[in-house]
Backbone as numpy.savetxt, mean C-alpha at the origin, in Angstrom:
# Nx Ny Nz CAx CAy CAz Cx Cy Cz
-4.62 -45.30 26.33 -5.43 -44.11 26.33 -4.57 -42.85 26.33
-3.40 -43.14 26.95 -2.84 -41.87 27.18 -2.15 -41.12 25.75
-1.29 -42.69 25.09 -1.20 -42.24 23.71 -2.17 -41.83 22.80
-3.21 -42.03 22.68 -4.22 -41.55 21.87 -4.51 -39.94 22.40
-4.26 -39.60 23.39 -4.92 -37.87 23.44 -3.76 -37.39 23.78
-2.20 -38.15 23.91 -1.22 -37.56 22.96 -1.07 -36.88 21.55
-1.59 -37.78 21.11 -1.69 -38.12 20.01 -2.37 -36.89 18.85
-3.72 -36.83 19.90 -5.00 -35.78 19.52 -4.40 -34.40 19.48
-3.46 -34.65 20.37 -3.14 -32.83 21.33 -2.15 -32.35 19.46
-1.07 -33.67 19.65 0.13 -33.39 18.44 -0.55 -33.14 17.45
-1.75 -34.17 16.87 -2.35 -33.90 15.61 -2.98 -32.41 15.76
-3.42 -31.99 16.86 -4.92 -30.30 16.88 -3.42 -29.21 16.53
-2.24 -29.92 17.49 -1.09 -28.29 17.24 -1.22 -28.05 15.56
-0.47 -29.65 15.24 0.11 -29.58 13.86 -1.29 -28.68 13.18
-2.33 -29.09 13.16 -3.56 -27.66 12.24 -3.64 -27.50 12.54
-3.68 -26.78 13.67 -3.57 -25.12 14.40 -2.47 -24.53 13.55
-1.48 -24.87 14.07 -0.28 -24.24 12.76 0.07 -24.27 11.63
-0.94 -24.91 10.86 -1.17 -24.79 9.94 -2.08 -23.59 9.48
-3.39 -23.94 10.08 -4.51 -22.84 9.92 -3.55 -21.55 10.73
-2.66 -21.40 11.03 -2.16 -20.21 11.50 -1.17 -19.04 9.95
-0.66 -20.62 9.45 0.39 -19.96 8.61 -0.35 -19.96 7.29
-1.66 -20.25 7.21 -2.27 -20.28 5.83 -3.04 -19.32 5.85
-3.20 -18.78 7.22 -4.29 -17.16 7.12 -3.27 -16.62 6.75
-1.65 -16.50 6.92 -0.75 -15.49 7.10 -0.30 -15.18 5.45
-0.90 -16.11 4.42 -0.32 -15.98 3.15 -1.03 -15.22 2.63
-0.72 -14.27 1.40 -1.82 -13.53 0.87 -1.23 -13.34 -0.83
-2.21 -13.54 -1.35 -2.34 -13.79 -2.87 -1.72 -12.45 -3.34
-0.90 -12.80 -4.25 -0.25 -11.62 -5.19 -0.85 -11.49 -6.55
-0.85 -10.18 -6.63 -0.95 -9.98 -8.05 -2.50 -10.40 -9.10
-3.35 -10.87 -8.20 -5.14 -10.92 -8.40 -5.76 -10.47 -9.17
-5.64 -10.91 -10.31 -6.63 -10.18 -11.20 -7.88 -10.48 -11.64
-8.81 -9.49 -12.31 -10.41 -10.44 -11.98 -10.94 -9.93 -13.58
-11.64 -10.41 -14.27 -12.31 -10.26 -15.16 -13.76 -9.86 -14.74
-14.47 -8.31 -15.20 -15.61 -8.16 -14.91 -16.35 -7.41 -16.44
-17.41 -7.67 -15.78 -18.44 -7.72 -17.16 -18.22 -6.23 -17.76
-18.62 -5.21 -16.42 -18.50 -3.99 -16.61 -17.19 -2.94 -17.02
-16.12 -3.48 -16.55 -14.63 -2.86 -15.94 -13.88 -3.41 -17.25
-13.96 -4.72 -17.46 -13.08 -6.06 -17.99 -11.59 -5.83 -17.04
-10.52 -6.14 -17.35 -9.76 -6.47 -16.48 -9.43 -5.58 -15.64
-9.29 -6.57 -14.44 -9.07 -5.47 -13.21 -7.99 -6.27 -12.24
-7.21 -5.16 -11.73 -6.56 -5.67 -10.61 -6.93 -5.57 -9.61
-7.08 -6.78 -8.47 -7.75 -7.08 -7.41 -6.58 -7.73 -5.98
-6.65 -6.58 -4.56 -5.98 -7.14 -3.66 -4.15 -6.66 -3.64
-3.43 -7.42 -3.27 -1.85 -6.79 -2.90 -1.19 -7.22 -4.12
-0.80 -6.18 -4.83 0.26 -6.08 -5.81 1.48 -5.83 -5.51
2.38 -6.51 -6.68 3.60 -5.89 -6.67 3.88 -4.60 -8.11
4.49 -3.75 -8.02 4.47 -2.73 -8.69 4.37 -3.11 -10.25
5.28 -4.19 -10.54 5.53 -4.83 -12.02 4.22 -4.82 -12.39
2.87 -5.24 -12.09 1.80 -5.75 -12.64 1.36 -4.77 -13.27
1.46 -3.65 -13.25 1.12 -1.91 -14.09 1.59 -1.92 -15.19
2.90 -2.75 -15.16 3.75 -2.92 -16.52 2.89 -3.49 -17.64
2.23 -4.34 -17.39 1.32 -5.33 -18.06 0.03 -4.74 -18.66
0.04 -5.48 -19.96 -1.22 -4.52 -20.60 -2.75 -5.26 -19.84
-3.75 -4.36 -19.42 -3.80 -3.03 -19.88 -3.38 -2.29 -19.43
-2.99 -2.56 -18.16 -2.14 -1.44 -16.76 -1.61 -0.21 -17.41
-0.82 -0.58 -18.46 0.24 -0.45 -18.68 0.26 1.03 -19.80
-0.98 0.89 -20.27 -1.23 2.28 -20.83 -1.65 3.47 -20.50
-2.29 3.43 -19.59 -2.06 4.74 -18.34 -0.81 4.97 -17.51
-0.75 3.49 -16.68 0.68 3.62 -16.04 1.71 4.26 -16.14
2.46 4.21 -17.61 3.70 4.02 -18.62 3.78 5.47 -18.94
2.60 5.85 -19.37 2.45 7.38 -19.67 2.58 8.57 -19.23
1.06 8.40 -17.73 1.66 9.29 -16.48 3.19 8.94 -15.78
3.36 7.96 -15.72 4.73 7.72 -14.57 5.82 8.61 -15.58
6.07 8.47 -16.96 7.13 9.12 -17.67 6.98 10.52 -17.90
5.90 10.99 -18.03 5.55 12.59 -18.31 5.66 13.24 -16.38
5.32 12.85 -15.64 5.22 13.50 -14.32 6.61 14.13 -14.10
6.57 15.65 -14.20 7.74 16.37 -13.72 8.28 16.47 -12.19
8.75 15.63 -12.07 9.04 15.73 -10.16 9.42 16.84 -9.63
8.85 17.54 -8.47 9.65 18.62 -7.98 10.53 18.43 -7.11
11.87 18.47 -7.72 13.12 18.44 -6.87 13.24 18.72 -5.54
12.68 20.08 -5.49 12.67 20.28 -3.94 12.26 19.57 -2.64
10.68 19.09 -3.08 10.26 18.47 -2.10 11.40 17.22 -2.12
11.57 16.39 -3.09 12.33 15.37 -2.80 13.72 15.64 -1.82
14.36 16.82 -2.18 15.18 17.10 -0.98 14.82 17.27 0.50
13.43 17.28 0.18 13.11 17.74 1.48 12.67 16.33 2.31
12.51 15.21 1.28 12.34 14.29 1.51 12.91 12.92 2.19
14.31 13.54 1.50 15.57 12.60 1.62 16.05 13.08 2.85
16.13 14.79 3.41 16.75 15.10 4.81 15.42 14.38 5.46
14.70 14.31 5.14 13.36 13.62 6.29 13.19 11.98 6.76
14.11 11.57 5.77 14.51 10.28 5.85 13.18 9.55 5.40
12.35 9.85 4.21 11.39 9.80 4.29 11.35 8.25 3.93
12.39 7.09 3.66 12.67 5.85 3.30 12.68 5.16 4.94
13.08 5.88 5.94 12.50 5.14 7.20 10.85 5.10 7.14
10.08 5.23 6.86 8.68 4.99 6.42 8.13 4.11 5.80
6.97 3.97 6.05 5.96 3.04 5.45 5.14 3.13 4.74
4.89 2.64 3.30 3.55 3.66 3.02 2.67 1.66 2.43
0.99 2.72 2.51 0.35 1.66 2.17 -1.17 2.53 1.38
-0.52 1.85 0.18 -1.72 2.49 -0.63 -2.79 1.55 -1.43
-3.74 2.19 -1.47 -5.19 1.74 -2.11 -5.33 2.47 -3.75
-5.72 1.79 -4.08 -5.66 2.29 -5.23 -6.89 1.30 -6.58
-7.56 1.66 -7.73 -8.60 0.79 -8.08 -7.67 1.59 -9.28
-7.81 0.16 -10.25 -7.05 0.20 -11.66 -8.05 0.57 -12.62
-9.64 0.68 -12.02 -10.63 1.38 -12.95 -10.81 3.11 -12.50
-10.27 3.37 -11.64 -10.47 4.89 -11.36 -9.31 5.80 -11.70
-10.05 6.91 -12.55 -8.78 7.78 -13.16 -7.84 8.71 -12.43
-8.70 8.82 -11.13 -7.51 9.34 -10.01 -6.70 8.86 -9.75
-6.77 7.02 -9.30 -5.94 6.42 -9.17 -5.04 6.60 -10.58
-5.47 6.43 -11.55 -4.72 5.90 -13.30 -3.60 7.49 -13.07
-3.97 8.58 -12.48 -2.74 10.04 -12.54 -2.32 9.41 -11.34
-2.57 9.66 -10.10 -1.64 9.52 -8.95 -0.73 8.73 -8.80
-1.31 7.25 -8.86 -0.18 6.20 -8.73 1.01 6.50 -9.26
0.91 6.07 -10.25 2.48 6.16 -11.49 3.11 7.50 -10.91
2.54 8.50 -10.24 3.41 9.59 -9.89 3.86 8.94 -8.75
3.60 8.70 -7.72 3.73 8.25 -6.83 5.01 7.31 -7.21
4.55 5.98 -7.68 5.55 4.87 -7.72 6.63 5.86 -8.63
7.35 7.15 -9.37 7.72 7.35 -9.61 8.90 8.53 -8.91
8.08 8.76 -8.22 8.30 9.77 -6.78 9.41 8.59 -5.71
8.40 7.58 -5.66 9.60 6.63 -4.96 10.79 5.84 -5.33
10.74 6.06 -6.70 11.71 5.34 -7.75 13.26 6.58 -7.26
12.93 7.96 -7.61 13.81 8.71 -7.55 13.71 8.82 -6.37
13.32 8.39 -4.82 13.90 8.15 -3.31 14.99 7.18 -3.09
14.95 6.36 -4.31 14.95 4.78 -4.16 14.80 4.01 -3.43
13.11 4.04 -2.91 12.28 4.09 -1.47 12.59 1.97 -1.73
12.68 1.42 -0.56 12.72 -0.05 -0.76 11.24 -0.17 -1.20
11.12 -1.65 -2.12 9.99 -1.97 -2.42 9.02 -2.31 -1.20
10.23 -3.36 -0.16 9.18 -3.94 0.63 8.83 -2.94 1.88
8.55 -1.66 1.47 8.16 -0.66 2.75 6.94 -0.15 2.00
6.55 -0.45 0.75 5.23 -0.09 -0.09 4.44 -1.59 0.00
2.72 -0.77 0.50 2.15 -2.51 0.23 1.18 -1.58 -1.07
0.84 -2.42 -1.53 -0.45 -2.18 -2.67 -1.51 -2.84 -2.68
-2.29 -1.97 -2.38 -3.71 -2.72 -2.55 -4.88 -2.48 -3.90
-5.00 -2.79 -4.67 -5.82 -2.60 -5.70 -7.22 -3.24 -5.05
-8.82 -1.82 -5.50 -10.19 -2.32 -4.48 -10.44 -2.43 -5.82
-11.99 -3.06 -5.79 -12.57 -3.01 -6.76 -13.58 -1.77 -6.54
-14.92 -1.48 -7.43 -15.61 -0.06 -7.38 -16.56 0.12 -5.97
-16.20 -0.97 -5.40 -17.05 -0.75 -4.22 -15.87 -0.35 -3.14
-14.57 0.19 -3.74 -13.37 0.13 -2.47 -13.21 -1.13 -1.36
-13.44 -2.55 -1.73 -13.29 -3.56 -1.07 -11.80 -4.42 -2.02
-11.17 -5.38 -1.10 -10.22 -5.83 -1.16 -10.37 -7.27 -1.04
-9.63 -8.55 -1.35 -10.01 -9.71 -1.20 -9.70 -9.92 0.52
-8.41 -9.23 0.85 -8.30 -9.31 2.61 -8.55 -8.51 3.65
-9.87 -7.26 2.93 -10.32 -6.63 3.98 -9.82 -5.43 4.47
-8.82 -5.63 4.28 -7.37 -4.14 4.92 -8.57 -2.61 4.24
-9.09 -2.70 3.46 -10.04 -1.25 3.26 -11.04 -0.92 4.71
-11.23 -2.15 5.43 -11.90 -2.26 6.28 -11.14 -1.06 7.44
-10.19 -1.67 7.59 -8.80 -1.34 9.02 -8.66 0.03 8.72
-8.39 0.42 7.56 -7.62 1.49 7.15 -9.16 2.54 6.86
-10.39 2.17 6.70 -11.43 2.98 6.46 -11.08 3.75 5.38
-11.00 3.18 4.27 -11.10 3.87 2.90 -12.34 4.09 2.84
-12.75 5.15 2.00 -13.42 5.72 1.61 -13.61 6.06 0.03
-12.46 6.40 -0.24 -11.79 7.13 -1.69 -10.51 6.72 -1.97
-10.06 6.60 -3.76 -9.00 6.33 -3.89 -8.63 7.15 -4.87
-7.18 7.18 -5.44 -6.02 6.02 -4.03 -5.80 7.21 -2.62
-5.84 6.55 -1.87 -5.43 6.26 -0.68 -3.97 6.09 -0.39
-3.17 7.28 0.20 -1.43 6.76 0.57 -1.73 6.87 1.72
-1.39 6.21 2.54 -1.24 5.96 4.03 0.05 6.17 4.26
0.42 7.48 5.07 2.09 7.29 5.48 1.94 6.26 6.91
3.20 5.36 7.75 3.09 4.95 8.80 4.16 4.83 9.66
4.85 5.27 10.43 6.21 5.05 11.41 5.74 3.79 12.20
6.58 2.41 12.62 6.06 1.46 13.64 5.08 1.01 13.50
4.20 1.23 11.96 2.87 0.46 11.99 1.80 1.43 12.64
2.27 2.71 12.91 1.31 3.50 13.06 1.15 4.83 11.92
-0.08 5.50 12.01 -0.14 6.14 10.75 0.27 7.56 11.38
0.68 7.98 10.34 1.34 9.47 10.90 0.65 10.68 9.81
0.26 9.79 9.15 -0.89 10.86 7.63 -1.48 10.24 6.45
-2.25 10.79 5.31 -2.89 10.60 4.33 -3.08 11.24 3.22
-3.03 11.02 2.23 -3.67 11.66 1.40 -4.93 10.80 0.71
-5.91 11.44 0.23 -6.99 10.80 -0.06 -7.57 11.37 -1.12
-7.50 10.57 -2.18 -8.01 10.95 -3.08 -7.04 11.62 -4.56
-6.67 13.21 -4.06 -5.75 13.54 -4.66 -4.98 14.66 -3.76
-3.68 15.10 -3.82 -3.12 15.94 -3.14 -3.34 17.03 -3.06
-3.24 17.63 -1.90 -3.61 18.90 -1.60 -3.47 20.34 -1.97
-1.57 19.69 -2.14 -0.93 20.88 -2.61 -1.04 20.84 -4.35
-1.66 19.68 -5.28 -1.21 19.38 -6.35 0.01 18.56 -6.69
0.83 18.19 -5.86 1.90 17.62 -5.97 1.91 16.50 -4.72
2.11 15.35 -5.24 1.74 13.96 -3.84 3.23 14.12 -2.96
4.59 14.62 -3.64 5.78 15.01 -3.10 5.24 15.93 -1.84
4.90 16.84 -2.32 4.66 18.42 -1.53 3.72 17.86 -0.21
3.05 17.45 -0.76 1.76 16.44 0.77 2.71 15.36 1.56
3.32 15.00 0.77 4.40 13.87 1.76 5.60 14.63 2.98
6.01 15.74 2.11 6.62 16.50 2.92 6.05 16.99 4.10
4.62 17.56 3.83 4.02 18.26 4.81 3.63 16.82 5.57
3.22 15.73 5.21 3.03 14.55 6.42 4.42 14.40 7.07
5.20 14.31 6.89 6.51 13.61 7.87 6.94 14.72 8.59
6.68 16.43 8.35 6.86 17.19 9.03 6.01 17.54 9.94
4.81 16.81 10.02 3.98 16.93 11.80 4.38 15.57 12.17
5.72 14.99 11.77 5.42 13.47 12.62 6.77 14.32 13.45
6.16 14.37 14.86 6.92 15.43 16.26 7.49 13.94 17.14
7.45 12.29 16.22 8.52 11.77 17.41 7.42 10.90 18.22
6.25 11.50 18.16 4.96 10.73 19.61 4.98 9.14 19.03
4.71 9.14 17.76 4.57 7.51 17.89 5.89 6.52 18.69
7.04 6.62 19.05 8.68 6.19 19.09 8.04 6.99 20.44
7.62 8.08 21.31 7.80 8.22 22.40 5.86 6.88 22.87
5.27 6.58 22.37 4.25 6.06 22.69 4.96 4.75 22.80
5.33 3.56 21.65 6.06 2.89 21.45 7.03 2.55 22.43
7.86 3.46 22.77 9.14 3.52 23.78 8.98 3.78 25.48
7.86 4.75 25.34 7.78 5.19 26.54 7.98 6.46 26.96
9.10 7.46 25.86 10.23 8.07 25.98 9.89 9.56 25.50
């Protein structure tokens, strides 16, 4: 008897840890065919998938014509703005998203921001996601940049930038981040 609910306990860990590490995976690169849209990207991307037609004809266009303003990027680089996190929303059928992004992913190209500090989320027209994260983050409108220090958010832009330039809004986010998240975090 005793081996048998040995036995039970070893077999419940082994799927438990399983069902632990199979919630933890998440589908790349999702794309969905719809009646209305036709192809769409759906859920966490990696940047390459824009490359790809149809992505790739908005993408390719805005990202190469967008004149960067130098300045903010300096202002960017003393800000260390690559210690950061960003996490954006974005729908491959909306034309805000089709200008912003490519500026954006182009904005971080000339940071030479690491890839894995950008997540991407492509919603569909209802701003939903296959894992929900629109939920957490309360989108509303896209795209959506979420700046974040430690997994906490320190700003936004929504929709489209404020100043006209997603540089110029990034600057002004990392310059109210006064340190509280690292003193919350720390204690300190």
């Amino acid at each position: 008897m005793k081996k048998f609910i040995t036995n039970i306990v070893a077999v419940s860990s082994i799927m438990l840890a399983s069902q632990q590490l199979s919630a933890q995976k998440v589908v790349m690169n999702r794309e969905v065919e719809t009646q209305n849209d036709g192809k769409m990207l759906l859920g966490n991307q990696f940047k390459e998938q824009f490359l790809k037609a149809p992505y790739a004809d908005w993408y390719v266009k805005e990202h190469d014509e967008y004149a960067i303003d130098q300045k903010a990027i300096t202002e960017l680089r003393k800000a260390k703005f690559t210690s950061y996190s960003l996490v954006v929303f974005m729908g491959t059928w909306c034309e805000d998203s089709h200008r912003d992004f490519p500026r954006l992913m182009k904005i971080l190209e000339e940071l030479k921001y690491p890839d894995n500090k950008v997540t991407i989320i492509a919603v569909n027209r209802k701003k939903e996601s296959p894992t929900g994260d629109e939920v957490r983050y309360n989108i509303q409108k896209v795209p959506t940049i979420i700046v974040e220090k430690y997994g906490k958010e320190i700003g936004r832009i929504i929709e489209m930038p404020t100043s006209g330039y997603i540089e110029r809004d990034l600057v002004e986010i990392v310059k109210k981040d006064d340190g509280s998240v690292i003193k919350e975090i720390f204690g300190k």
